[in-house]
C-alpha positions in Angstrom: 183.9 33.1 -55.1 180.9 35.2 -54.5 180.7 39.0 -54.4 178.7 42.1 -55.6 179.4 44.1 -58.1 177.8 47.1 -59.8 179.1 49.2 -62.6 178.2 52.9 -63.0 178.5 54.2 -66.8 178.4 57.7 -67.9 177.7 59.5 -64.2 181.1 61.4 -64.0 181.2 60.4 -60.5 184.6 62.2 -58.6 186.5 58.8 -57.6 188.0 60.5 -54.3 184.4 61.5 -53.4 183.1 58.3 -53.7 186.1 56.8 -51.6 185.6 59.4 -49.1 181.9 58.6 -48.9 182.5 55.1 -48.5 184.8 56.0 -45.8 182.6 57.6 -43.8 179.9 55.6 -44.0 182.0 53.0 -42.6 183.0 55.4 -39.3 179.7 56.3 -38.7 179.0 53.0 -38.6 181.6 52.6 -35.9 184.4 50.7 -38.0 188.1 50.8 -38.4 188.6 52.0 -42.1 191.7 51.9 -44.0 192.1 53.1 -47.9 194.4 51.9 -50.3 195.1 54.0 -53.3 197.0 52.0 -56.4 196.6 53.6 -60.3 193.3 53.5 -60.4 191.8 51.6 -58.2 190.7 51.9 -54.6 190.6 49.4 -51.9 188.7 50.3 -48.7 188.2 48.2 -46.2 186.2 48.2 -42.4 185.8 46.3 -39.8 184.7 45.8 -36.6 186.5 45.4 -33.5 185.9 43.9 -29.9 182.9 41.4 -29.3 182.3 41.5 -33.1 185.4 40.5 -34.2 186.0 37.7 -31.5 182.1 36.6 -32.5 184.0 35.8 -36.1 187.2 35.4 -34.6 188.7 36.2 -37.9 190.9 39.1 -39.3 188.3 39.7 -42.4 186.8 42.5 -43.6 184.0 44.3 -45.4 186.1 45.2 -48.8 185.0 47.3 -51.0 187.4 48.1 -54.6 186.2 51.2 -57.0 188.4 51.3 -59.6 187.8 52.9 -63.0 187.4 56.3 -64.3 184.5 59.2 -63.8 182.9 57.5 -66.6 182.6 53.7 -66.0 183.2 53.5 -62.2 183.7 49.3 -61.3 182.4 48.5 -57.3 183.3 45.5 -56.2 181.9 44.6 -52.3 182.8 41.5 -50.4 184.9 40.2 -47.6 188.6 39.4 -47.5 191.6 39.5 -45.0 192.8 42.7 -43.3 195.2 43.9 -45.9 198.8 45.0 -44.4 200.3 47.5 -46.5 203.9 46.9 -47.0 204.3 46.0 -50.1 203.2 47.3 -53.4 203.4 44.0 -55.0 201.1 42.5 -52.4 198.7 45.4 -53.0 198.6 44.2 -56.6 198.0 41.0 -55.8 195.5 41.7 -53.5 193.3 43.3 -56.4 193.3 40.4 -58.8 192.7 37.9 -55.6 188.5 37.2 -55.4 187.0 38.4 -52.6 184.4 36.0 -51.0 180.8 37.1 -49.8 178.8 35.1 -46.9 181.2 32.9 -46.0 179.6 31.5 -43.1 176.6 32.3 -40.9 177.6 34.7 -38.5 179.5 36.8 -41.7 176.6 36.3 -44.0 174.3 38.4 -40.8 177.0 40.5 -40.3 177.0 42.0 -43.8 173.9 41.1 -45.4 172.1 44.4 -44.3 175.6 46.6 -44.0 175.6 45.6 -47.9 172.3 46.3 -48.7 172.5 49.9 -46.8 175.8 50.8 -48.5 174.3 50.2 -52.2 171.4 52.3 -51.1 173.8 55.4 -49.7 176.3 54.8 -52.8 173.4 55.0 -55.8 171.7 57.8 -54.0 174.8 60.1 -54.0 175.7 58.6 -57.2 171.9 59.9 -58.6 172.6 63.1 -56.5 175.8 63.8 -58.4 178.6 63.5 -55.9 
């Protein structure tokens, strides 16, 4: 199981502006987003359709999970299946499952700088006070 993970103490950070900033990072970026709201956690997830996708020919995606509260914000980044929402119980699971990281080749050039770029944009705003 590799992933990273960053936690952000003390920053009062507004969770649903952080989700929303992931969000649209990924869309600028030209991704298919979805977000996943359960308790307190978020589960966001992009990723890439057309020659990209049949490059990996896989149904993964760039995950990202904030969970936590204003003051002790938990981000987790990997890559895991396309979640399908239909079930809560699934959702649950799908928290507690490990997310993998670099995987193979082509994923590991696929996200390498995506991940690097999104820590950058996340602490900045973070710093900025989002």
């Amino acid at each position: 199981m590799h992933f990273t993970n960053r936690i952000y103490l003390n920053e009062q950070v507004d969770m649903q502006k952080l989700g929303n900033l992931v969000l649209s990072f990924f869309k600028e970026e030209g991704f298919i987003t979805q977000r996943i709201n359960l308790d307190h956690t978020q589960i966001i997830q992009a990723k890439k359709g057309g020659i990209m996708r049949a490059l990996l020919s896989t149904n993964k995606a760039f995950t990202i999970i904030v969970k936590g509260d204003p003051n002790n914000i938990d981000v987790i980044m990997g890559i895991r299946e396309w979640i399908e929402e239909d079930s809560e119980s699934k959702l649950k699971t799908a928290i507690k499952t490990p997310i993998s990281f670099f995987e193979s080749v082509p994923e590991a050039i696929w996200a390498y700088e995506l991940e690097h770029h999104l820590w950058n944009h996340l602490e900045t705003n973070i710093e900025l006070g989002i």
